[in-house]
MMTF fields as JSON, N, C-alpha, C and O atoms, coordinates in Angstrom:
{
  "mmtfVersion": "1.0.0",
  "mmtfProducer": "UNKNOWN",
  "numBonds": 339,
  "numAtoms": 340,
  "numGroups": 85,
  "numChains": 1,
  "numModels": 1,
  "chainsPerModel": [1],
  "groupsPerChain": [85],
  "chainIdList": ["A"],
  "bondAtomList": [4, 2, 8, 6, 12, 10, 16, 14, 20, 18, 24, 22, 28, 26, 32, 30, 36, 34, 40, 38, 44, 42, 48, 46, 52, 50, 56, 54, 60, 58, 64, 62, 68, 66, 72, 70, 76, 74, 80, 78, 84, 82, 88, 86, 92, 90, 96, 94, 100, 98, 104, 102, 108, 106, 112, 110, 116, 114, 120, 118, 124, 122, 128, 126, 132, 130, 136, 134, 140, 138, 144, 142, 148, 146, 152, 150, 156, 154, 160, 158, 164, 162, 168, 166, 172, 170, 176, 174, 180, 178, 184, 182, 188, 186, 192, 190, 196, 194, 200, 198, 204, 202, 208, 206, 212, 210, 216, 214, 220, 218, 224, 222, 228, 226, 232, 230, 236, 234, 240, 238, 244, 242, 248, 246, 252, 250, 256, 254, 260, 258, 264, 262, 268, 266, 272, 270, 276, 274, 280, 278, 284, 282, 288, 286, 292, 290, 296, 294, 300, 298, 304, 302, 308, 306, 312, 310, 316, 314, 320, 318, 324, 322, 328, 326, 332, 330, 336, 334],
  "bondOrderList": [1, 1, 1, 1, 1, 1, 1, 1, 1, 1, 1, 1, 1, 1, 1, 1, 1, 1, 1, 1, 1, 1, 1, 1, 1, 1, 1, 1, 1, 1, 1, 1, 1, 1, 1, 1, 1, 1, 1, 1, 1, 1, 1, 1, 1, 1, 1, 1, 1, 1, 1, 1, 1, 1, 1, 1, 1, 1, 1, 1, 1, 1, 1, 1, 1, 1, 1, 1, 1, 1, 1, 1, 1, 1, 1, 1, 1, 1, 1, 1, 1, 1, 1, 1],
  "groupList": [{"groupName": "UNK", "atomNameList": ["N", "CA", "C", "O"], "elementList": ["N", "C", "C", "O"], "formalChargeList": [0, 0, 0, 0], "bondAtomList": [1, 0, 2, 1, 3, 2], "bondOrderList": [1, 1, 2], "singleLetterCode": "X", "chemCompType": "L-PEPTIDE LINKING"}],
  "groupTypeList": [0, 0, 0, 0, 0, 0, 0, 0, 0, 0, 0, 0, 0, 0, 0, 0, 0, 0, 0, 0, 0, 0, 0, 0, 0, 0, 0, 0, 0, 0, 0, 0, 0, 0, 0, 0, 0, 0, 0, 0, 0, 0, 0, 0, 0, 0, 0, 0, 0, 0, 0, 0, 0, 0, 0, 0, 0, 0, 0, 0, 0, 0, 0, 0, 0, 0, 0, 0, 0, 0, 0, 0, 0, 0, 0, 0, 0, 0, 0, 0, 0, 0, 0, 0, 0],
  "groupIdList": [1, 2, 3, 4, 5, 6, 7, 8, 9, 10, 11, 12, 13, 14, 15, 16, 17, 18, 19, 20, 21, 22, 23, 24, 25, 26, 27, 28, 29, 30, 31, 32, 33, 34, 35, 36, 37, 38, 39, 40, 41, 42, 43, 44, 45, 46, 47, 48, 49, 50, 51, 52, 53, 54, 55, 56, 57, 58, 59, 60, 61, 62, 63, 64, 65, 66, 67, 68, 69, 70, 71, 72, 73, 74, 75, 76, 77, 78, 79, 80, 81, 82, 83, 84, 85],
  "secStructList": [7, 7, 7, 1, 6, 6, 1, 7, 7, 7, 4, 4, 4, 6, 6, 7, 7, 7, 5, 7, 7, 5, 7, 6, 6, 7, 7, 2, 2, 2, 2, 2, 2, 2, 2, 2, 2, 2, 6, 6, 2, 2, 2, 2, 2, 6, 7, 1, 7, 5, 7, 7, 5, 7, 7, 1, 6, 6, 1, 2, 2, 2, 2, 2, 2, 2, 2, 2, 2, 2, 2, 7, 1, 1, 7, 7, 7, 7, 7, 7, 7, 1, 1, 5, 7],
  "xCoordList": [101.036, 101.951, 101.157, 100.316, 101.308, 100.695, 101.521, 102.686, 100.182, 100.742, 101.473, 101.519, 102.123, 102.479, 101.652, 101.752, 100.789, 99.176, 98.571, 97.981, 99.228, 98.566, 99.411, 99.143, 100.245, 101.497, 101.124, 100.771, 101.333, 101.555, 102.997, 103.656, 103.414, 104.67, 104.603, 103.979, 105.366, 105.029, 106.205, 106.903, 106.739, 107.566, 108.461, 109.563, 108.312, 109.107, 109.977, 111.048, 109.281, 110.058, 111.538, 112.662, 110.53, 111.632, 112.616, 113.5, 112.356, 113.425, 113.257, 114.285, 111.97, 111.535, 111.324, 111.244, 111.226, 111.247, 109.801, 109.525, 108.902, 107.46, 107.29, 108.073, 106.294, 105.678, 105.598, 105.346, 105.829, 105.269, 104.361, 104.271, 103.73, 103.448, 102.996, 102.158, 103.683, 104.107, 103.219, 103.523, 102.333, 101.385, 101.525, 100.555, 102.695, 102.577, 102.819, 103.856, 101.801, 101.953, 101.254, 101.29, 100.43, 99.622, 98.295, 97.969, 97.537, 95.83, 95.242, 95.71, 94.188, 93.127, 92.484, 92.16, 92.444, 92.53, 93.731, 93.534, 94.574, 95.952, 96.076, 95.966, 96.245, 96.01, 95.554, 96.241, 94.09, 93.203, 93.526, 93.48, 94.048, 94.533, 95.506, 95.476, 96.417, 98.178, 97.633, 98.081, 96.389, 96.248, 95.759, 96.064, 94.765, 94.16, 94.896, 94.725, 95.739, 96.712, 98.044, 98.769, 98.33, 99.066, 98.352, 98.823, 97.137, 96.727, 95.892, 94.826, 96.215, 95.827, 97.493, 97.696, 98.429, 99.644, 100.174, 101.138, 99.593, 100.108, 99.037, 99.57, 97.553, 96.988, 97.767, 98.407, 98.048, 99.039, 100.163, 100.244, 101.126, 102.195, 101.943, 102.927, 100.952, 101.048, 101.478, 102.018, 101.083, 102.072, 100.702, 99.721, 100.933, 100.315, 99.861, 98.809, 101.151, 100.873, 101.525, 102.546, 100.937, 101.741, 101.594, 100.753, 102.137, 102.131, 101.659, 101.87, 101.002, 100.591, 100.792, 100.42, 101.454, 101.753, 101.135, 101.375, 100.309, 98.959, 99.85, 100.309, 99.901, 100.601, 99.611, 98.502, 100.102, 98.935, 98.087, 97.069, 98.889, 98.107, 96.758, 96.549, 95.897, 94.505, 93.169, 92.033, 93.797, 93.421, 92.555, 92.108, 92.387, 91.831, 91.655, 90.652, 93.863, 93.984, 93.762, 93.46, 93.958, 93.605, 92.115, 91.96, 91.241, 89.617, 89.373, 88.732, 90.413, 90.047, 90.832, 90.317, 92.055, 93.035, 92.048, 91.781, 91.642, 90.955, 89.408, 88.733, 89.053, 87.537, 87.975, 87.343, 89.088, 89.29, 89.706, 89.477, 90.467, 90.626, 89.588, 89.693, 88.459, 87.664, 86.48, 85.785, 86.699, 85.587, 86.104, 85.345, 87.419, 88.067, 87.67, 87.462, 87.476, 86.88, 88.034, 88.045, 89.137, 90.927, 91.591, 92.272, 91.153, 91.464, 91.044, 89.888, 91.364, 90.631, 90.682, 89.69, 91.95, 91.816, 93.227, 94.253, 92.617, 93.599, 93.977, 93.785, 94.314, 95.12, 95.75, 96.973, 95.172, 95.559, 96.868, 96.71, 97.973, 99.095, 99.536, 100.512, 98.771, 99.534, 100.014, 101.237, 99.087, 99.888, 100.063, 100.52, 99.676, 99.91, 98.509, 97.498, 99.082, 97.561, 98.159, 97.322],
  "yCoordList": [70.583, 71.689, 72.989, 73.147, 73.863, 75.3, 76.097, 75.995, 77.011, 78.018, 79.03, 78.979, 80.057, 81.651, 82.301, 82.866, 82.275, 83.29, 83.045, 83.718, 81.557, 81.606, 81.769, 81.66, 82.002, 82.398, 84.075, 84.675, 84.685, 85.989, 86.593, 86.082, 87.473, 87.584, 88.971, 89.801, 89.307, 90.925, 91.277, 90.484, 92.582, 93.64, 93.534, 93.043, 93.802, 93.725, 92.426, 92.529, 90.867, 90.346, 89.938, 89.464, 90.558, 90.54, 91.704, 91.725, 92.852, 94.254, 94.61, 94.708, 94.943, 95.896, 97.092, 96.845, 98.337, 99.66, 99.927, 99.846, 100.323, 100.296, 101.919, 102.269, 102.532, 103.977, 103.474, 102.365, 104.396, 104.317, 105.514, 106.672, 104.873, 106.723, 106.019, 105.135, 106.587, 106.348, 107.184, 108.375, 106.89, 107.511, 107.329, 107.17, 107.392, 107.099, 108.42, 109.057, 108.862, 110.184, 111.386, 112.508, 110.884, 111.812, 112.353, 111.442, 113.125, 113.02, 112.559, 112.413, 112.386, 111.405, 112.341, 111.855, 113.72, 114.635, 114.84, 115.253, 114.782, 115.102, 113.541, 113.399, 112.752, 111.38, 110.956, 110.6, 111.167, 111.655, 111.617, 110.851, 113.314, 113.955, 113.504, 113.36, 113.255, 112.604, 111.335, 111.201, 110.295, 109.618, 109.789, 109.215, 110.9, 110.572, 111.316, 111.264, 112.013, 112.995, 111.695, 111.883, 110.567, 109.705, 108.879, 108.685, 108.453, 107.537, 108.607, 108.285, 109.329, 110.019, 110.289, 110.677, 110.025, 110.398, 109.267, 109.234, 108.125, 106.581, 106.565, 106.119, 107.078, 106.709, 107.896, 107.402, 109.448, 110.05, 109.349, 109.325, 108.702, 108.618, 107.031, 106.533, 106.453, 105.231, 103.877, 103.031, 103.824, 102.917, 102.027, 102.521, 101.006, 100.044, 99.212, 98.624, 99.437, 99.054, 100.199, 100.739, 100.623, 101.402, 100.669, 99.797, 100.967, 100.679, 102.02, 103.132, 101.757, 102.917, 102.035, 100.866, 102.8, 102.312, 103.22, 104.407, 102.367, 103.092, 102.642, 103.414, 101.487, 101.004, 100.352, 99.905, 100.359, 99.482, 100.849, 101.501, 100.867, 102.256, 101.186, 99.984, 102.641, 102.125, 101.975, 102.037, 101.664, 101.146, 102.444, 102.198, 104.028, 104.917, 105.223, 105.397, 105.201, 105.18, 104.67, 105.051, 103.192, 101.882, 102.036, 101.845, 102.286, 102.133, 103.415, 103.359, 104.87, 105.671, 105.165, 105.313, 104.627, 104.35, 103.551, 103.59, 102.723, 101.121, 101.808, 101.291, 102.603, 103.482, 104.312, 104.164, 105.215, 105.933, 105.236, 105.783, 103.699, 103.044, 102.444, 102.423, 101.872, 101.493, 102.376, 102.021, 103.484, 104.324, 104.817, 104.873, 105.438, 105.23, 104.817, 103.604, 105.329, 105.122, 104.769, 104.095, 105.141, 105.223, 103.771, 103.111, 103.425, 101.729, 100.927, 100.92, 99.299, 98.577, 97.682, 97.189, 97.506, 96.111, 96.62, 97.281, 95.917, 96.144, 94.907, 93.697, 95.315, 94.074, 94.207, 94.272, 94.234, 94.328, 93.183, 91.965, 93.83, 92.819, 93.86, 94.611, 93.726, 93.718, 95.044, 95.123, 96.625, 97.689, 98.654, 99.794, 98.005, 98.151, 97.827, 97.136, 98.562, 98.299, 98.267, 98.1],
  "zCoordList": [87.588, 87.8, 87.84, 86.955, 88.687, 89.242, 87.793, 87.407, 87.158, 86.439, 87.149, 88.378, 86.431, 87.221, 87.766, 88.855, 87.073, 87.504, 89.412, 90.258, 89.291, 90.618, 92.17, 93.366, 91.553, 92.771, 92.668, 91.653, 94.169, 94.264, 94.571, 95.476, 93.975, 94.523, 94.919, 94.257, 96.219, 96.788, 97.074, 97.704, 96.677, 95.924, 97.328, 97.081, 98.475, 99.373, 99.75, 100.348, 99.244, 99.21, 98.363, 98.533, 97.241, 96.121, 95.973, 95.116, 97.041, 97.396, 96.282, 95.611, 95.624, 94.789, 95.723, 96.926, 95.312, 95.874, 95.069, 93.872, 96.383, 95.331, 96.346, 97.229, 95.974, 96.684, 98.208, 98.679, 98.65, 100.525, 101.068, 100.661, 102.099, 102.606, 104.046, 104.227, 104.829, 106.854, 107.153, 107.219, 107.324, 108.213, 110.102, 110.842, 110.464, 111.78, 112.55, 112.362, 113.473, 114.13, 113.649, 114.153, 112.308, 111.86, 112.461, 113.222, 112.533, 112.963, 111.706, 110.577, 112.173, 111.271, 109.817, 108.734, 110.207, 109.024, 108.467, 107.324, 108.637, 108.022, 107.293, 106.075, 107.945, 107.561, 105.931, 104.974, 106.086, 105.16, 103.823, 102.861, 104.277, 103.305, 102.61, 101.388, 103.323, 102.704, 101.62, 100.481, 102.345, 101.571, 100.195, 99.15, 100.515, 98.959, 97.915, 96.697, 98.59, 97.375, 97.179, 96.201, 97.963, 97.666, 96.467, 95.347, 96.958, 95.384, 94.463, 93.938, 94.38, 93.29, 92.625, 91.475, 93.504, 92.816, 92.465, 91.7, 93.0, 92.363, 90.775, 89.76, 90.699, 89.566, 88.928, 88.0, 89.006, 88.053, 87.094, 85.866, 88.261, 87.879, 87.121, 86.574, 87.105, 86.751, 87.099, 86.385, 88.526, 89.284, 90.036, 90.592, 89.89, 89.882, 91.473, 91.723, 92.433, 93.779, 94.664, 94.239, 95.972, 96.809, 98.541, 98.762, 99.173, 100.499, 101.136, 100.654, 102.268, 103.24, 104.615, 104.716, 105.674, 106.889, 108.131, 108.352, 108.848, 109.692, 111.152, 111.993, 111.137, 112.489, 113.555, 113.262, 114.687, 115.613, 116.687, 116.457, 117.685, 118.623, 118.789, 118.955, 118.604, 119.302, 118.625, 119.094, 116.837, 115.913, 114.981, 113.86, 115.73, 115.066, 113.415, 112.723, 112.947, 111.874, 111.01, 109.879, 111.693, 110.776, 110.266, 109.06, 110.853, 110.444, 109.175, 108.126, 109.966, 109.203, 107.431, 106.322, 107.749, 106.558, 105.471, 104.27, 106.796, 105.472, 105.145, 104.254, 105.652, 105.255, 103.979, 102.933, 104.053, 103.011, 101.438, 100.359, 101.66, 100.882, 100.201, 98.975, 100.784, 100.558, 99.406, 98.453, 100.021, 99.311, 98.512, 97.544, 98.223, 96.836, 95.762, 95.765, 94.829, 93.129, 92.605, 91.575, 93.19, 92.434, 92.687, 91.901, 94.166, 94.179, 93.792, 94.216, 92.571, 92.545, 93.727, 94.263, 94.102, 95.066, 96.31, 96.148, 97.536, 98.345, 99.614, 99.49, 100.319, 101.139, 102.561, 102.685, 103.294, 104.469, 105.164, 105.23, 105.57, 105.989, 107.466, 107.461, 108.432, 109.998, 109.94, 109.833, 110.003, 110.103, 108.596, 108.515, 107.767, 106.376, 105.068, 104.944, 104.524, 103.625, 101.598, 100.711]
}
C-alpha cells in the first residue's frame, strides 16, 4: 500500500484558491518586475505555493518567467505545467 507522502495533490484540482499572477500581455521588464514583488509577497505573507501564468506566444516570457524563477534565492522548488509555472 502507497503512503500519503507519495501522492501529489495540486490546489486547483482540489478548487483550493491559491495566489495567481497573469502575466499575459505584459513586456518582459514589467513582467520581471510583477514577478519578483509577487514572490517576495508569497514569502511575506507566508504562503507556501503560487501560480504565475506566462502563456504560449513566442515563448519570450516563458524563458524570461522560468529564468527569473530559477535564480530566485526566494524559490525552493518549482514546476512547470503548459503556460504556468
Amino acid at each position: 500500500m502507497s503512503s500519503l507522502s507519495e501522492y501529489k495533490f495540486y490546489a486547483a484540482e482540489l478548487g483550493a484558491k491559491i495566489p495567481e499572477l497573469d502575466l499575459h500581455g505584459n513586456y518582459p521588464d514589467v513582467a520581471v518586475e510583477k514577478l519578483e514583488i509577487f514572490i517576495s509577497d508569497l514569502v511575506f505573507n507566508k504562503e507556501n505555493i503560487g501560480r504565475v501564468i506566462y502563456g504560449g506566444g513566442t515563448g519570450k516570457l516563458r524563458e524570461i518567467v522560468l529564468s527569473t524563477v530559477k535564480k530566485s534565492q526566494l524559490v525552493k522548488d518549482w514546476k512547470e505545467e503548459g503556460g504556468s509555472c
